[in-house]
CHARMM-style PDB file with segment names, atoms N, HN, CA, C and O in Angstrom:
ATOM      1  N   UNK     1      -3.260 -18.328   3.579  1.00  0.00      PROA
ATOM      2  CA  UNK     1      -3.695 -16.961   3.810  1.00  0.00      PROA
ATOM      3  C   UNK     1      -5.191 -16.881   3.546  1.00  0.00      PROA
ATOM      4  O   UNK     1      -5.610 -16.943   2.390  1.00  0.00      PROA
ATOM      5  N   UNK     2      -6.118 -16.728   4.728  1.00  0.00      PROA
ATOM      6  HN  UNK     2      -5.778 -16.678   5.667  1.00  0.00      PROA
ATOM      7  CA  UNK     2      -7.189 -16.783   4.336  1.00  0.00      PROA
ATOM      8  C   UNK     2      -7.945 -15.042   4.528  1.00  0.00      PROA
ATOM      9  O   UNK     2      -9.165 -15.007   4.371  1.00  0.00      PROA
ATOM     10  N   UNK     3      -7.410 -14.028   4.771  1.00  0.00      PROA
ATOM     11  HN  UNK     3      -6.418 -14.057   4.898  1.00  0.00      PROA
ATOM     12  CA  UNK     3      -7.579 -13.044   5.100  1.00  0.00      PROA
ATOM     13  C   UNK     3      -6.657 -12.070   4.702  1.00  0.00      PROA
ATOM     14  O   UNK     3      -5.713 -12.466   4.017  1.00  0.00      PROA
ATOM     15  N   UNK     4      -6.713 -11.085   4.934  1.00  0.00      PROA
ATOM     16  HN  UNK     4      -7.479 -10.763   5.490  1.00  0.00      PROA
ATOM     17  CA  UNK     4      -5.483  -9.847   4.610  1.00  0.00      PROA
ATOM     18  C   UNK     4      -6.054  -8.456   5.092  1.00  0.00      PROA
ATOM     19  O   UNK     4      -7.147  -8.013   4.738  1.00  0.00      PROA
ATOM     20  N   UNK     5      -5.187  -7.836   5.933  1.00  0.00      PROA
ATOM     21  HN  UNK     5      -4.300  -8.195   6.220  1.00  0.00      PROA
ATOM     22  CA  UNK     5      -5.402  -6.432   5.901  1.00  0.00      PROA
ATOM     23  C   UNK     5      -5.720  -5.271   5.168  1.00  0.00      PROA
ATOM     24  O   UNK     5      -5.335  -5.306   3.999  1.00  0.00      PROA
ATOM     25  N   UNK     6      -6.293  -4.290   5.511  1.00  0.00      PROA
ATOM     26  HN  UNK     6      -6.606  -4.262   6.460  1.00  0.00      PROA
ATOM     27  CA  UNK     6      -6.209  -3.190   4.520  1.00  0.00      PROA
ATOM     28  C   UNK     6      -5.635  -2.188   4.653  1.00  0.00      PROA
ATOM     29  O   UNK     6      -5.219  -1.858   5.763  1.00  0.00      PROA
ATOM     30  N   UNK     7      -5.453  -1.432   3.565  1.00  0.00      PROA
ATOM     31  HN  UNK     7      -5.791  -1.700   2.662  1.00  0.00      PROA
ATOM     32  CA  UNK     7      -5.358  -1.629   2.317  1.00  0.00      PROA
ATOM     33  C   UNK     7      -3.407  -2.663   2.210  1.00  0.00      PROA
ATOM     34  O   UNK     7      -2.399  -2.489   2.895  1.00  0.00      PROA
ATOM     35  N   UNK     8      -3.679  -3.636   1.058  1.00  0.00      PROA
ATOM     36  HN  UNK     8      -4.498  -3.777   0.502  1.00  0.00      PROA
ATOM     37  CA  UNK     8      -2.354  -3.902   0.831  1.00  0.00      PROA
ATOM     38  C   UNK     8      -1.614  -2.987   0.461  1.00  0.00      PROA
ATOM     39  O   UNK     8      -2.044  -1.881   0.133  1.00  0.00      PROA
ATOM     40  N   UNK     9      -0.248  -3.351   0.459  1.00  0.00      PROA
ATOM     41  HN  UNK     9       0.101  -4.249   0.726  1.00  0.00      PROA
ATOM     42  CA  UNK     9       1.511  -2.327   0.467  1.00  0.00      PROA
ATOM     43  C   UNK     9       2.148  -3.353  -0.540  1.00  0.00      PROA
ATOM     44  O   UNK     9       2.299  -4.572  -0.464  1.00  0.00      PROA
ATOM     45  N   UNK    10       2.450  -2.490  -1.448  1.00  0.00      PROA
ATOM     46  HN  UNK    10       2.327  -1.500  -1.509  1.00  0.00      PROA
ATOM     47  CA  UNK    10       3.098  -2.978  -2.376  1.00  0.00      PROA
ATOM     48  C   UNK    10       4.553  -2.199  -2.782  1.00  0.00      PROA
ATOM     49  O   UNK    10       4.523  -1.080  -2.270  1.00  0.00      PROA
ATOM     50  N   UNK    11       5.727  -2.403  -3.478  1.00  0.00      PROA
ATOM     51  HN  UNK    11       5.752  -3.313  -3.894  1.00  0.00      PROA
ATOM     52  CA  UNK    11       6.745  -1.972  -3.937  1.00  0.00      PROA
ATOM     53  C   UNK    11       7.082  -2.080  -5.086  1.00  0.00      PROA
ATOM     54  O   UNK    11       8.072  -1.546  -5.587  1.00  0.00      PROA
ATOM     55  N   UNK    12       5.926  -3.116  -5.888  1.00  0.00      PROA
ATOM     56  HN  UNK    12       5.122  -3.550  -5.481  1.00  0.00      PROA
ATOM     57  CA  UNK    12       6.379  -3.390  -7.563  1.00  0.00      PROA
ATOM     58  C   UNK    12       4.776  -2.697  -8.355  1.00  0.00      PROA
ATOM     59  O   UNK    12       3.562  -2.848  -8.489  1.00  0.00      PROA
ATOM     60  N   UNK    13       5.474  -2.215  -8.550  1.00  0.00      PROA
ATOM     61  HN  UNK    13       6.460  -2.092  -8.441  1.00  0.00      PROA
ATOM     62  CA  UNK    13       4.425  -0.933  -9.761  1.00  0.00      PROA
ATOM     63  C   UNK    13       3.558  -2.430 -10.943  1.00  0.00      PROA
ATOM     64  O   UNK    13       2.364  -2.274 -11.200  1.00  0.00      PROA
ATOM     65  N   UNK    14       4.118  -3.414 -11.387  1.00  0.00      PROA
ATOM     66  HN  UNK    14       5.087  -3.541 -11.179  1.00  0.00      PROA
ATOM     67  CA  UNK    14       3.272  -4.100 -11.737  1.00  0.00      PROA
ATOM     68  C   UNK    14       2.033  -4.974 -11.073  1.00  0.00      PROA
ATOM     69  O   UNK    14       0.908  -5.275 -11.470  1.00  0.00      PROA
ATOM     70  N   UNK    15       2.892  -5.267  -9.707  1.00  0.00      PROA
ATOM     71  HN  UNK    15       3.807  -5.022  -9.385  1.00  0.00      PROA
ATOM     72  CA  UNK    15       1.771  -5.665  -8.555  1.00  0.00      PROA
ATOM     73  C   UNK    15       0.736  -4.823  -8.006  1.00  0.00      PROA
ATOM     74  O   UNK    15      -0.242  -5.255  -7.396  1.00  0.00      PROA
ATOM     75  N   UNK    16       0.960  -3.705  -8.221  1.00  0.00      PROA
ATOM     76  HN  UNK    16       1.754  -3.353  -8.717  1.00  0.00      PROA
ATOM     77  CA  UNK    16       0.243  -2.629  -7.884  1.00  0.00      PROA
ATOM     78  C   UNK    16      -0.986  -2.434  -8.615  1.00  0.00      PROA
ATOM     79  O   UNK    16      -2.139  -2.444  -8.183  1.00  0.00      PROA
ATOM     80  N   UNK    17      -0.353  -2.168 -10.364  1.00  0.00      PROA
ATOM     81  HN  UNK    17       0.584  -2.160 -10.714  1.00  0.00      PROA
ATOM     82  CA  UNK    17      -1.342  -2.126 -11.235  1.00  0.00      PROA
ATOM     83  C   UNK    17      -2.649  -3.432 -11.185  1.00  0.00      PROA
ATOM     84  O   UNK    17      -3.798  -3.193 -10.813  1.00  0.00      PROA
ATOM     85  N   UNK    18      -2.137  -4.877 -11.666  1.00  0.00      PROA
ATOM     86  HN  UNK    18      -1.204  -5.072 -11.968  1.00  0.00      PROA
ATOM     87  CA  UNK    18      -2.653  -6.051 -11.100  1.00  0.00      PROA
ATOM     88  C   UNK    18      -3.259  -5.986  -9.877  1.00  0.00      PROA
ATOM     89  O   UNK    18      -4.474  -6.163  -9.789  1.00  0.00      PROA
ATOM     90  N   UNK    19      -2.590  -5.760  -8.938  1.00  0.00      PROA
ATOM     91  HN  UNK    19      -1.603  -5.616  -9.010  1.00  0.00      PROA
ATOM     92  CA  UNK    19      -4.132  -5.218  -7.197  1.00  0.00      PROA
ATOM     93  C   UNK    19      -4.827  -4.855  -7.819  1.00  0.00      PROA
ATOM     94  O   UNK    19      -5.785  -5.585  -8.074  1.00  0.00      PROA
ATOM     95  N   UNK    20      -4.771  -3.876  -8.262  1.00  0.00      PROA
ATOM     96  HN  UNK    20      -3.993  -3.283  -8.055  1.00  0.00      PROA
ATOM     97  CA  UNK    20      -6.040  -2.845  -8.243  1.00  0.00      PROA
ATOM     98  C   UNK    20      -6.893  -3.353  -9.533  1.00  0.00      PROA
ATOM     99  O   UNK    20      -8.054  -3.743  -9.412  1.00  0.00      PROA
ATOM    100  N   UNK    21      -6.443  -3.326 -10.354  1.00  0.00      PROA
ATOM    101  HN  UNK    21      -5.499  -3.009 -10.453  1.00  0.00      PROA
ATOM    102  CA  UNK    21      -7.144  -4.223 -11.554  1.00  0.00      PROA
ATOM    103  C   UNK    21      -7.962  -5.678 -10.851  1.00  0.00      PROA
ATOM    104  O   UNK    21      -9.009  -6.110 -11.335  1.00  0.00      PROA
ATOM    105  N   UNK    22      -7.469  -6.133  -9.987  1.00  0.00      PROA
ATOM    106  HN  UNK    22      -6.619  -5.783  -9.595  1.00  0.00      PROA
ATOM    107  CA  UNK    22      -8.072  -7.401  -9.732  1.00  0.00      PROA
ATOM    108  C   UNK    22      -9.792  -6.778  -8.485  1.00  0.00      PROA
ATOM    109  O   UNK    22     -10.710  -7.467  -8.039  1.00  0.00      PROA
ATOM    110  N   UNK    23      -9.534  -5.378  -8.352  1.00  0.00      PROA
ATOM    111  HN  UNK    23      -8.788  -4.819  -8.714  1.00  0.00      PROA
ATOM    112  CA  UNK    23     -10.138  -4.730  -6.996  1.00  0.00      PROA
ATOM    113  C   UNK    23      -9.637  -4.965  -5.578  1.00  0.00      PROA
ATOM    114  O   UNK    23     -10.300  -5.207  -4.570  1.00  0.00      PROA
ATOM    115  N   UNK    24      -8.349  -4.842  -5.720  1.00  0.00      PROA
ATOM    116  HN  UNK    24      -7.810  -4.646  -6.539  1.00  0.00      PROA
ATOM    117  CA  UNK    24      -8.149  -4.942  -3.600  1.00  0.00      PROA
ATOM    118  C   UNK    24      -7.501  -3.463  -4.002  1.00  0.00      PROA
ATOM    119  O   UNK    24      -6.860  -2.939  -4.913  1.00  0.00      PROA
ATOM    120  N   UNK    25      -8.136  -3.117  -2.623  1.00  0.00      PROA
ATOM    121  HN  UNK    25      -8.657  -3.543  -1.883  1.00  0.00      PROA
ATOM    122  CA  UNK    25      -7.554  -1.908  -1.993  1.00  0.00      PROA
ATOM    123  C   UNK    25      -6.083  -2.092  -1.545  1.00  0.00      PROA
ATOM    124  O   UNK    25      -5.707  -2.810  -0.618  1.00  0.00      PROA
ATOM    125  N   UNK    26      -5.048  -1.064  -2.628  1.00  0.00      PROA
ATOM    126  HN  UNK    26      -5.353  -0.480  -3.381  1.00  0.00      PROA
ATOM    127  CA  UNK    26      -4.005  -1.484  -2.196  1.00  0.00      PROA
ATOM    128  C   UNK    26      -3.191   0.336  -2.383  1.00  0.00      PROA
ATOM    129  O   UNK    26      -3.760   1.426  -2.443  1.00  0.00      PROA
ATOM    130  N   UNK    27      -2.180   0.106  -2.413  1.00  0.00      PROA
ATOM    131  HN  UNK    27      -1.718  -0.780  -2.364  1.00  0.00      PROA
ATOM    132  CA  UNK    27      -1.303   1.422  -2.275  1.00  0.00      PROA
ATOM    133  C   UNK    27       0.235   1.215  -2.640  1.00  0.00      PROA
ATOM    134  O   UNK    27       0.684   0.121  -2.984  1.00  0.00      PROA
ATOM    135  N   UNK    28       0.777   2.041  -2.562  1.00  0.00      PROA
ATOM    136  HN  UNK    28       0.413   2.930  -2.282  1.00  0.00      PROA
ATOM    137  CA  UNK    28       2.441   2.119  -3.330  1.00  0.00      PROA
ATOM    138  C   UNK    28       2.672   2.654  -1.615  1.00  0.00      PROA
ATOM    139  O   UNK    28       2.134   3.504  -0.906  1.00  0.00      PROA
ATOM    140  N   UNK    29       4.144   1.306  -1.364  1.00  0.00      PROA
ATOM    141  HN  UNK    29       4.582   0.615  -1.940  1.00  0.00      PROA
ATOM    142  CA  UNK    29       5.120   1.284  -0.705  1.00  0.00      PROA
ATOM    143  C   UNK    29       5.602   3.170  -0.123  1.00  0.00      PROA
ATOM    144  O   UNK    29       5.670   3.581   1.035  1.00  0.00      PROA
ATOM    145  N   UNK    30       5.874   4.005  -1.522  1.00  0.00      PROA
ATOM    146  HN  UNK    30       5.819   3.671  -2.463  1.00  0.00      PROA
ATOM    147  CA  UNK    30       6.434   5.240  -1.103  1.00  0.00      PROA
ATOM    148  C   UNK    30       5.418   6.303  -1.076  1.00  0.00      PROA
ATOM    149  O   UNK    30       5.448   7.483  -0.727  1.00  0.00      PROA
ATOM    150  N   UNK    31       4.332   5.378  -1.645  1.00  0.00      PROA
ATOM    151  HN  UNK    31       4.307   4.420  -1.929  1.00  0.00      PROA
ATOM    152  CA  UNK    31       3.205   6.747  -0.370  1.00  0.00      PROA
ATOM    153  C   UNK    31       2.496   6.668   0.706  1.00  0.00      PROA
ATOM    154  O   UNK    31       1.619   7.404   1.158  1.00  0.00      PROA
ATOM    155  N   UNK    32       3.199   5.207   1.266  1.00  0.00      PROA
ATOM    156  HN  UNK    32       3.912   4.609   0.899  1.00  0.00      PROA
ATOM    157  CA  UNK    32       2.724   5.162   2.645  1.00  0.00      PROA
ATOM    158  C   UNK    32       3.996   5.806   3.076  1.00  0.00      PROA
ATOM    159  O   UNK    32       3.583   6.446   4.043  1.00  0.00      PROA
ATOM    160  N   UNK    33       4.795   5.965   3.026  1.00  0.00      PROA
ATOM    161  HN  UNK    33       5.130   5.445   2.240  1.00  0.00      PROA
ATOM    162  CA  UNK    33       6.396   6.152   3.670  1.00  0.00      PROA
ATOM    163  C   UNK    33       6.116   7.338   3.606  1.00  0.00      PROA
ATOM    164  O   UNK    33       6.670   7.865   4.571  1.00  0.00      PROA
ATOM    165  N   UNK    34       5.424   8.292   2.868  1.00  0.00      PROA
ATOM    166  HN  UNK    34       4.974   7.864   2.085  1.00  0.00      PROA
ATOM    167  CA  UNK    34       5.356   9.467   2.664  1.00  0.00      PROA
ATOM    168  C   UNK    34       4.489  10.236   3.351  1.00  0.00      PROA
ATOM    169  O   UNK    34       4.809  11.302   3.877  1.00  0.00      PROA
ATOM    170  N   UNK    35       2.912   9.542   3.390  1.00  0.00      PROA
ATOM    171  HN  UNK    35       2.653   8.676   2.962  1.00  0.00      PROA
ATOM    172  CA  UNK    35       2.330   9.874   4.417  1.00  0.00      PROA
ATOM    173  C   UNK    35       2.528   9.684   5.414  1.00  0.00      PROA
ATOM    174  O   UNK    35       1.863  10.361   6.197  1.00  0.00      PROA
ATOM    175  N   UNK    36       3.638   8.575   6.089  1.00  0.00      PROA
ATOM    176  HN  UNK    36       4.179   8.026   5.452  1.00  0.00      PROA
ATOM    177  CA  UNK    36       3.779   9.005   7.103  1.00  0.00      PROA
ATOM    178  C   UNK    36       4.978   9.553   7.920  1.00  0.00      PROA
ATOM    179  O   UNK    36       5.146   9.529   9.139  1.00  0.00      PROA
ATOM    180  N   UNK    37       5.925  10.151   6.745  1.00  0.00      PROA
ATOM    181  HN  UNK    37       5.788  10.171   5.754  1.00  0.00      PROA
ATOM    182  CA  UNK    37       6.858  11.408   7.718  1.00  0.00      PROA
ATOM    183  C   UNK    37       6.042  12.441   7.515  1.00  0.00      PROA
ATOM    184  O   UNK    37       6.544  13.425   8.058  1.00  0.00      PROA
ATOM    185  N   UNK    38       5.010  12.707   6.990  1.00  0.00      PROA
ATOM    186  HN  UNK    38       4.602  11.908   6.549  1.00  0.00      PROA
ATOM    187  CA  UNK    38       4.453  14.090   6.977  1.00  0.00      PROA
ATOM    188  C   UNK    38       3.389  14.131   8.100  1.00  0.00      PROA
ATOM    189  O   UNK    38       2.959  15.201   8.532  1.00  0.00      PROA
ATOM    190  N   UNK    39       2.941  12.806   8.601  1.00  0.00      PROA
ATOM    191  HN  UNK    39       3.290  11.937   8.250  1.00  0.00      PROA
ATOM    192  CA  UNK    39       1.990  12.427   9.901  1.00  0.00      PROA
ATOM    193  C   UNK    39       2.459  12.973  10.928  1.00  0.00      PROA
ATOM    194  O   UNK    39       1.676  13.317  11.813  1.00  0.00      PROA
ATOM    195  N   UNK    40       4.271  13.253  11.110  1.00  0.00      PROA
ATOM    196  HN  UNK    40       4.907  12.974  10.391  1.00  0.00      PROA
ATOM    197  CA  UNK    40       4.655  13.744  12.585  1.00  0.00      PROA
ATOM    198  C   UNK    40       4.888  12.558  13.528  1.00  0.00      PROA
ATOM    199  O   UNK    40       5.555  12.546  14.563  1.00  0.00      PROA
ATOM    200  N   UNK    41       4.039  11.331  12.819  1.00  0.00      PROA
ATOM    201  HN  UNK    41       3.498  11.341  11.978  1.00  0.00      PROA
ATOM    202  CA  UNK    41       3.870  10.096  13.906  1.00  0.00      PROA
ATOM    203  C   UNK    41       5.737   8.925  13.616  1.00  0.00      PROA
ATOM    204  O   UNK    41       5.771   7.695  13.648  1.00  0.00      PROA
ATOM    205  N   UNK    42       6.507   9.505  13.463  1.00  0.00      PROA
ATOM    206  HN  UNK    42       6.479  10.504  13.437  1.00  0.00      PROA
ATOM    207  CA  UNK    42       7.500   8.688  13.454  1.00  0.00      PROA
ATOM    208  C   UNK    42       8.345   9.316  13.941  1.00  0.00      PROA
ATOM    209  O   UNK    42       9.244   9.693  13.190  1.00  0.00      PROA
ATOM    210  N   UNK    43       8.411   9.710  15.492  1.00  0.00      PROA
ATOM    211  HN  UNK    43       7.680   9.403  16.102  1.00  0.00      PROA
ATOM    212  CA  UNK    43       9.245   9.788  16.507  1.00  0.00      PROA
ATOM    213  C   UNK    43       9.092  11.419  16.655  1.00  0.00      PROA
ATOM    214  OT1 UNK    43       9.718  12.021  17.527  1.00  0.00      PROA
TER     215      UNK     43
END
């Protein structure tokens, strides 16, 4: 893996903490899920 998208998606609240502690732009699994049924953009 020499690259990665942004921001990373995570589901473990310790991986999460650790991302961000390490500095990558990252986010929790259920607030992308969240922003996006409220986007309208899923069907």
């Amino acid at each position: 893996l020499q690259a990665t998208g942004r921001p990373l998606v995570t589901m473990c609240p310790i991986c999460l903490a650790n991302l961000r502690r390490a500095g990558a732009e990252v986010m929790d699994l259920s607030t992308l899920l969240a922003e996006f049924a409220g986007s309208g953009k899923n069907g």
